[in-house]
N, C-alpha and C positions, 0 to 999 in steps of 0.2 A: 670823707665824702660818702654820705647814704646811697644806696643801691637805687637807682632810679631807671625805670624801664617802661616801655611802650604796651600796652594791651591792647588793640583794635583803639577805640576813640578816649583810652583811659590813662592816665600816669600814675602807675605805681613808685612810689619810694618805701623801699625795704618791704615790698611785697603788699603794700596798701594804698588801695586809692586814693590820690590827694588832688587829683584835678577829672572830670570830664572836661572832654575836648567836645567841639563843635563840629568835628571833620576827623577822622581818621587822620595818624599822624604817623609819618616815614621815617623820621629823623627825630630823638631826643638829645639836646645837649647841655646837662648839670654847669652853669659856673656859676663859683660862688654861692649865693641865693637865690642866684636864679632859674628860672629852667625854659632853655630856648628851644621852641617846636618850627619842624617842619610839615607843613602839611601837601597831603598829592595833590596836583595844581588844580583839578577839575574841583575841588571844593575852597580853590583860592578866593577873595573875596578882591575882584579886578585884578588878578595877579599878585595879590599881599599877602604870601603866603607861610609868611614867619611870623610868628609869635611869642612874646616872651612872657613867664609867670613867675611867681614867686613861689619859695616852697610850702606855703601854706595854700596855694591854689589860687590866689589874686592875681587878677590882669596886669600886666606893668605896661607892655606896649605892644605894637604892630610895624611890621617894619614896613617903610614908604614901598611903591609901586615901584620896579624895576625900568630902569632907561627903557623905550620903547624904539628897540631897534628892528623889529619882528611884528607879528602876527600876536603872537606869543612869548611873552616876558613874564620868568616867572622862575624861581628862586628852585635850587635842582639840590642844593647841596648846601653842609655845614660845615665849618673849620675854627679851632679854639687852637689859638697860634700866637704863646708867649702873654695868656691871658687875653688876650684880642680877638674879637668873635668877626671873624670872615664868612659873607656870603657869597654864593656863586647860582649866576642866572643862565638859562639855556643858552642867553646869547652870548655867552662867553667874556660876562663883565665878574671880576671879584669887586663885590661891596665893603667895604671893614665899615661895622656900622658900631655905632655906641653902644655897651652893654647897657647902662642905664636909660635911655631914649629911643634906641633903636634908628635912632640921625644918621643919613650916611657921613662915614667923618673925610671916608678919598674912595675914590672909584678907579677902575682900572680896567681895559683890555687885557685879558691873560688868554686866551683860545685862539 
C-alpha cells in the first residue's frame, strides 16, 4: 500500500501530489484504489462531506447527504472494518456505504 497523506487541500502518495482537493480535508482513508476523503463540514457541500478518488486523482463519487435528524448532519468520522468503509454523522448514525458508489448499503443508530 503507497504512503498516502494529507497536506492542507492536497493528497500526497509516497510524498507527491496526486489530487487537489476543493476544501481542506481532516480525514484520508487508502482502500484498495481508492482514496476516501473527509472534509471539515463548513466546506461540506449541503452536508456531503465524503468523497471518494481514485489514485490517479479521478472523482469516483460523493457520498449521499446524511439522515436529517438535526440542524446539522454531517459526516464527523471514517472507519475501514473487514474491508467495509463505515461512516459516522454528528447525529450519531453509522453509514456503511458502498466502496464503489458510495450508496448507503444499512444505516444505524450507534450514539
Amino acid at each position: 500500500m503507497p504512503d498516502i497523506k494529507i497536506s492542507s487541500n492536497q493528497i500526497l502518495k509516497d510524498g507527491k501530489t496526486i489530487i487537489c482537493l476543493p476544501a481542506e480535508a481532516i480525514e484520508v482513508l487508502p482502500v484498495d484504489n481508492l482514496i476516501v476523503v473527509l472534509f471539515k463540514k463548513e466546506k461540506a457541500d449541503n452536508d456531503r462531506n465524503i468523497l471518494c478518488y481514485e489514485f490517479d486523482g479521478t472523482f469516483k463519487w460523493q457520498a449521499p447527504v446524511p439522515f436529517k435528524l438535526h440542524a446539522d448532519n454531517y459526516f464527523v468520522g471514517l472507519e475501514l472494518r473487514d474491508n467495509q468503509l463505515f461512516a459516522y454523522s454528528i447525529s450519531g448514525i453509522e453509514y456503511h456505504l458502498d466502496l464503489n458508489t458510495g450508496d448507503v448499503l444499512e444505516s444505524q443508530l450507534v450514539k
